[in-house]
Structures are given as structure tokens and as C-alpha cells.
C-alpha positions in Angstrom: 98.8 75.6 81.9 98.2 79.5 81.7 101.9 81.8 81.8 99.9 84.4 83.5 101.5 86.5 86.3 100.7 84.8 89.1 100.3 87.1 92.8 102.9 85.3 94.6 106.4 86.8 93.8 105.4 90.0 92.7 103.5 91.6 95.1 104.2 94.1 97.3 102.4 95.7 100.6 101.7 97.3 103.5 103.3 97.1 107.0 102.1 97.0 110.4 102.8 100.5 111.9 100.9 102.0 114.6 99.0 105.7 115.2 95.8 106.6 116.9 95.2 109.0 113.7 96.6 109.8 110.5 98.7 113.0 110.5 97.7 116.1 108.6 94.5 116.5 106.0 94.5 112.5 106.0 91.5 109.4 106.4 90.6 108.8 109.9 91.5 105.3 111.2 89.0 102.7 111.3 88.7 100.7 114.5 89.8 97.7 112.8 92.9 98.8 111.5 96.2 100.1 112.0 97.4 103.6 110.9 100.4 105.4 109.6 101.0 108.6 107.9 104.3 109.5 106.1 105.2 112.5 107.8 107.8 114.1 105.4 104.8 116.7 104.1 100.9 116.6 103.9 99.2 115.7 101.2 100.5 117.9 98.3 98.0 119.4 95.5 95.9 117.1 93.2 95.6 117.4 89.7 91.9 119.1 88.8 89.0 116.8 89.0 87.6 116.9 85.3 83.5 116.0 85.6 82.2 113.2 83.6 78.7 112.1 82.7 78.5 108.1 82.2 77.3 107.2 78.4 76.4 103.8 79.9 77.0 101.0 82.4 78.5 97.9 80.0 81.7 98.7 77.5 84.2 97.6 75.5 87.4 98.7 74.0 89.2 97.0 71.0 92.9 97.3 71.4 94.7 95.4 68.7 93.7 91.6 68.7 92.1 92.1 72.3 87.9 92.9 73.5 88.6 94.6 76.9 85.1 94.4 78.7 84.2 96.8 81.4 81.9 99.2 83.2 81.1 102.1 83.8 78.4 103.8 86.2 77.5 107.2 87.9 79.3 110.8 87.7 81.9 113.4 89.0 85.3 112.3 90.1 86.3 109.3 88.4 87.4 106.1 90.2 89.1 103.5 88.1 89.0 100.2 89.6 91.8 97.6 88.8 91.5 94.1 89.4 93.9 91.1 91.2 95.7 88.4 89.5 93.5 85.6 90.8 90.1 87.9 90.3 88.4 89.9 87.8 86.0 93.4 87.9 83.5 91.6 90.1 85.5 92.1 92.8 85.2 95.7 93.0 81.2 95.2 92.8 80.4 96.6 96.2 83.0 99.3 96.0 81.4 100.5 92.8 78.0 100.7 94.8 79.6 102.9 97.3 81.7 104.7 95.4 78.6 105.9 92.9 76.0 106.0 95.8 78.5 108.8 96.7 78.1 111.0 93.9 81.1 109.9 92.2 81.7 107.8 88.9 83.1 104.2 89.0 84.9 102.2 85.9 86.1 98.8 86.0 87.4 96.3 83.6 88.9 93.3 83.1 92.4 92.9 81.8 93.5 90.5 78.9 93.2 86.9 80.1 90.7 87.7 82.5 86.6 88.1 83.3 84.6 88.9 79.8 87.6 90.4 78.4 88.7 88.4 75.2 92.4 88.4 74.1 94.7 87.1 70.7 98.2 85.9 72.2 100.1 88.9 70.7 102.0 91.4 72.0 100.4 93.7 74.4 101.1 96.3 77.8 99.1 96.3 80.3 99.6 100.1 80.9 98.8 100.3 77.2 95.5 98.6 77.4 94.6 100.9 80.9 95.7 104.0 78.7 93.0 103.0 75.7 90.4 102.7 78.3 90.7 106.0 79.3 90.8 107.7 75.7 87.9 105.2 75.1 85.9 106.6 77.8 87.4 110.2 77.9 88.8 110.5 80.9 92.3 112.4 81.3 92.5 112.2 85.6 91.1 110.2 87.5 91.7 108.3 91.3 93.2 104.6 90.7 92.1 101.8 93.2 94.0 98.4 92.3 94.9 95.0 94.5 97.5 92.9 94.0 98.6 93.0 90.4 96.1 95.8 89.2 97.9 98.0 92.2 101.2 97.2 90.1 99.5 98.4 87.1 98.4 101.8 88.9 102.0 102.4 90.0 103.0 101.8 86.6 100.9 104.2 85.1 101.8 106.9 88.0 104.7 106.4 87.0 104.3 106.7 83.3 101.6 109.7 83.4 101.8 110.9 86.6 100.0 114.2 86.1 97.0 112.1 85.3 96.7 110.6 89.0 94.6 111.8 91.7 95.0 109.5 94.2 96.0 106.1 94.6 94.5 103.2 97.0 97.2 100.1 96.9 95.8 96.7 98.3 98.1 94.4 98.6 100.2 95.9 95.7 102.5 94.2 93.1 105.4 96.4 92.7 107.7 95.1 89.9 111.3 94.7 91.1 110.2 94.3 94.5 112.1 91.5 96.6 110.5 88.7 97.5 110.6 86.3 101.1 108.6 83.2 102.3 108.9 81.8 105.9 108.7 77.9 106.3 105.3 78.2 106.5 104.2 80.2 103.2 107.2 78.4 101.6 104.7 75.1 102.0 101.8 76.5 100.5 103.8 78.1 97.7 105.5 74.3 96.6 101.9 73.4 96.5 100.8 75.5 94.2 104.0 75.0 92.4 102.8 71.6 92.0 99.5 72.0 90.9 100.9 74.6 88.1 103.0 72.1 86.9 101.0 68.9 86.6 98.1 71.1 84.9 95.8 70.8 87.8 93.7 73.4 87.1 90.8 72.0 89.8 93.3 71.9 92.4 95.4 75.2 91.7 92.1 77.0 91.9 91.7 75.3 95.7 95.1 75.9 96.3 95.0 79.9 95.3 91.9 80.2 97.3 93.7 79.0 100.1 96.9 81.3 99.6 95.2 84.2 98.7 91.4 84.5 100.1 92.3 82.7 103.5 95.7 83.9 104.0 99.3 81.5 103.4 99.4 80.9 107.4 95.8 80.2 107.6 93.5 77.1 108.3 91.9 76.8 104.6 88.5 77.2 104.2 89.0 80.6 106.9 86.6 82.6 104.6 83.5 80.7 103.4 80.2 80.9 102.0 79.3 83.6 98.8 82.6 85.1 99.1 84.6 82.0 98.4 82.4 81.1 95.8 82.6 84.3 93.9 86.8 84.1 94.1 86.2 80.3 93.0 84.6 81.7 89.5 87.0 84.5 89.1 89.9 82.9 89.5 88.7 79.5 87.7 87.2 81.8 84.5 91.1 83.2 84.3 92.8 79.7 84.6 90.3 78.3 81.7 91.9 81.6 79.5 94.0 80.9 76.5 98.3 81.9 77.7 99.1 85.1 76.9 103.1 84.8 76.0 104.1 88.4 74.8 103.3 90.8 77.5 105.6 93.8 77.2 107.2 94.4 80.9 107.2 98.5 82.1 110.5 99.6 83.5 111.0 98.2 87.0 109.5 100.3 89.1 110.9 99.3 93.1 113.5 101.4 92.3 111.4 104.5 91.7 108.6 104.5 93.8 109.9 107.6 95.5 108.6 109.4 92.2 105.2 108.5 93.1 103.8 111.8 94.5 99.7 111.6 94.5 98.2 111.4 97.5 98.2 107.3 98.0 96.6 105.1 100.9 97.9 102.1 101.2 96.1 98.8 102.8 97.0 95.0 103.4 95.7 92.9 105.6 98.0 90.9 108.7 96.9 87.5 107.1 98.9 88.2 103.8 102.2 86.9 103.2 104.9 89.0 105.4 107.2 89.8 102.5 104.0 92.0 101.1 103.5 93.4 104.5 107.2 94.4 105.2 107.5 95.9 101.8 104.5 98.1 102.4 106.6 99.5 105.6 109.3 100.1 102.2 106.6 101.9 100.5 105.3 104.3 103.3 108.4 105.2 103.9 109.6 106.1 99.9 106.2 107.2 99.0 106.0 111.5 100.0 102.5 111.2 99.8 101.1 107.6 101.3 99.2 106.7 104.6 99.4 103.4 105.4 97.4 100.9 107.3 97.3 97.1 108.1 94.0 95.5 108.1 93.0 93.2 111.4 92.2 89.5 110.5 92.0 90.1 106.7 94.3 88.7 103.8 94.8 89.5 100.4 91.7 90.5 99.2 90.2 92.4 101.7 87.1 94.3 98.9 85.4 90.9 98.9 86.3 89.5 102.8 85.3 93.0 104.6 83.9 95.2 102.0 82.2 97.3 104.7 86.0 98.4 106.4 87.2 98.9 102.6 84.4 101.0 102.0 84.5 102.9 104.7 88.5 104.1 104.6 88.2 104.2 100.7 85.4 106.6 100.9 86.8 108.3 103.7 89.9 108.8 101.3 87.9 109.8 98.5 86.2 112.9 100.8 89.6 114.4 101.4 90.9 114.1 97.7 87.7 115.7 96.9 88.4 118.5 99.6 91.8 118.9 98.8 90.6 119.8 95.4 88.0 122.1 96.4 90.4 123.8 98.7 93.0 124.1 95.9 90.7 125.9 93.5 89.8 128.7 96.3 
């Protein structure tokens, strides 16, 4: 059975907190969710947008003994999609629609052990492979989107390079270091999959994910039906199928520093994810100078697939005020 980093214990999210608006030059609130702006200062200066034309849609970028597949479609600002734990790039498919319908340039890819992307068990960084990408494609800035364990890797690289951020959208973020709590009822789902790992049920760990993850850990399975829960079905059963990878090179914890994460950084989860992710995100709005946080009505962990439309809406909605902050910068 696969070693890959499984969502459960390492991810961290928003909080329910409450506001009719977010404060300052920030994204209006959808009616559907819940806002909160951190009100230490408003949202500080971005780095300069560099412009971009797209050399094509499909790509791929050796790195060592690894084929990281991606795309890349549209111009102007670029928006770097990064992928959960239990999904791959397709899950970003309608947010790439919006995103270049907009006049801005999407790129998405999948990470070793996941999607089209093929990978030698050798030793390898995450934060490495997302920096390759960008040399491969030329980008130096750019606005990172991730959920779940490609949130993690976005907070990473903030922290690494964090002159080369825009922006940041977290969904449902993995924040290494961050503490982790189950009540009773998430503790039940959680032995299950436990169980399925370790008898090398890969069938049933697939079910049991989708039930954790797409319908929520307190939810009646099967809460989210139809092409939705078929697409997670491929994604995560095309990553469980992947050879181990057993020499990932960990970043430096970063719960301890997320304070040093100063680009402008909205931050979602939705009310049916596990309550340790949603408390944390209160942790994170709170550290974070620069974040507006909101909690998602009736949504769990991967809210770009359940209700792309809301998604859409406050992600674009973000985007327009990066893009105006810049603007209003260079005057």
C-alpha cells in the first residue's frame, strides 16, 4: 500500500468567524459563506505582475527520475493551481475555465505519485519540483491556489520564496507542524480508513476517502453524488494504483512561522470538514497579517469540485483586487 501523505493529520483550515463584509480593499462575501478579515493592516503591496503569453496548453517537466505533467492555458497574471492529496489537476478544471475566461493565465500540474505525472522512488521535494515548474515555464510571480496538501506546498514555498507570491487562496490547507484533533465521530471514520490502509484495500480506502473527504467525516456517505463523485473516485483511485514514493525530503515545519506569511491570502474551508482543520484556520487568520478568511455553508473538503460556482466566484473576486492592488501600486 502507497506511503503517500495522506489529508487526515496534516491539514490545516479555516474557522467559522462572522462579518457582513470583509474589511478594507478585500473580496466581498458571498451569500453562502462566512467572512472574516484580519484587521491588523490592509492588504499590503504585491509583488509586480510579470505578463506571460502561454506556449501551449499540455507540458511536462523532467526533474531528476520524475515526468511532472501539467497545463498551461491563457495570459496575464499567472495563477498556479495546486492539487489535494486524494485528487489530481482535474480538480481545478473549472477554476482554470474561469480563471482564463478572465483574461488571466492558469497552470496546473500534477505532483509525483499523482494524475499523468510519472515518478522513480528517489529522493525528491515537493517545493523543488513546484520551483522547476516555474523555471520550466518562466514564471518568477505568480498567485498560488492549493487545497489540502497542495495549500501546504504553497505555504511552503511562501515561505521559501516569498517575494515570488502574489496572493495565496488556501482550501482546506495542510500546514506542516500543525496539531491535529478528532471528535468521537471523525475518530470512527478515521479507524476505518486506518483499516482499509492496512489490509491493502485499495477498493475500499477509495470509498472510504470519498466518504471522509468529498462528503465530510460527520456526514451520511454518499452526501455528494453523481459526476462529482465519480471524478474524485478516478483521482484518488489513479493515485492509490501509483508506485510508493519513500524519500520525500520534508521543508522546515512551517506552523511555527506562518506569521511570516505576508501576501495577501484568502482562506476557505467548508463547515463539513473535520473541526481540527476549521479551528486551525481561526489559528491562521489570526497569525497571517494579510489573510481574509471565510467558512463555506454545507461544503467539505473539496469545495472546487462540490460548488465550483461559490469558488469561482470569491476566487475571482480575489483575483480583481490583487489585480487592482497592483495597478494602484504602479500609479
Amino acid at each position: 500500500m502507497r506511503g503517500r501523505g495522506r489529508c487526515p493529520r496534516r491539514c490545516a483550515v479555516s474557522a467559522p468567524l462572522t462579518a457582513s463584509r470583509a474589511a478594507g480593499r478585500g473580496v466581498t462575501i458571498s451569500n453562502s459563506a462566512c467572512w472574516s478579515r484580519n484587521r491588523r493592516r490592509p492588504l499590503g503591496a504585491t509583488p509586480s505582475i510579470r505578463r506571460i503569453r502561454v506556449i501551449g496548453e499540455a507540458f511536462s517537466v523532467a526533474v531528476g527520475g520524475a515526468v511532472l505533467a501539467g497545463s498551461q492555458v491563457g495570459e496575464g497574471l499567472p495563477v498556479v493551481f495546486l492539487h489535494a492529496g486524494v485528487c489530481d489537476k482535474r480538480m481545478w478544471q473549472s477554476q482554470m475555465e474561469m480563471v482564463v475566461g478572465e483574461g488571466w493565465q492558469a497552470i496546473a500540474y500534477d505532483r509525483r505519485g499523482y494524475g499523468e505525472t510519472d515518478s522513480a522512488d528517489e529522493a525528491f521535494s515537493h517545493v523543488d519540483d513546484l520551483e522547476a515548474v516555474l523555471a520550466a515555464l518562466d514564471i518568477h510571480a505568480a498567485v498560488f491556489v492549493g487545497c489540502s496538501m497542495g495549500g501546504g506546498l504553497a505555504v511552503d514555498f511562501a515561505l521559501r520564496h516569498p517575494g515570488r507570491v502574489i496572493g495565496l487562496v488556501l482550501i482546506g490547507t495542510s500546514v506542516t507542524g500543525a496539531p491535529w484533533s478528532a471528535t468521537q465521530a471523525e475518530q470512527q471514520i478515521e479507524a476505518a480508513e486506518e483499516d482499509a490502509w492496512e489490509r491493502g484495500d485499495r477498493d475500499m480506502l477509495n470509498l472510504v476517502q470519498a466518504h471522509e473527504w468529498l462528503d465530510g467525516p460527520r456526514a451520511q456517505s454518499g452526501r455528494v453524488g453523481g459526476a462529482v463523485r465519480a471524478l474524485f473516485l478516478d483521482m484518488n483511485a489513479l493515485a492509490l494504483g501509483k508506485p510508493d514514493l519513500t524519500q520525500e525530503e520534508r521543508p522546515p515545519l512551517a506552523w511555527p512561522r506562518v506569521s511570516e506569511v505576508g501576501a495577501p491570502t484568502l482562506l476557505l474551508v467548508g463547515d463539513e470538514d473535520f473541526t481540527a482543520l476549521i479551528d486551525r484556520h481561526e489559528h491562521l487568520s489570526e497569525e497571517m497579517p494579510n489573510a481574509f478568511a471565510a467558512v463555506l455553508e454545507g461544503v467539505a473538503h473539496i469545495p472546487s469540485i462540490e460548488r465550483p460556482e461559490l469558488v469561482n466566484s470569491m476566487l475571482l473576486e480575489f483575483l480583481d483586487a490583487i489585480e487592482g492592488g497592483d495597478d494602484e501600486d504602479d500609479e
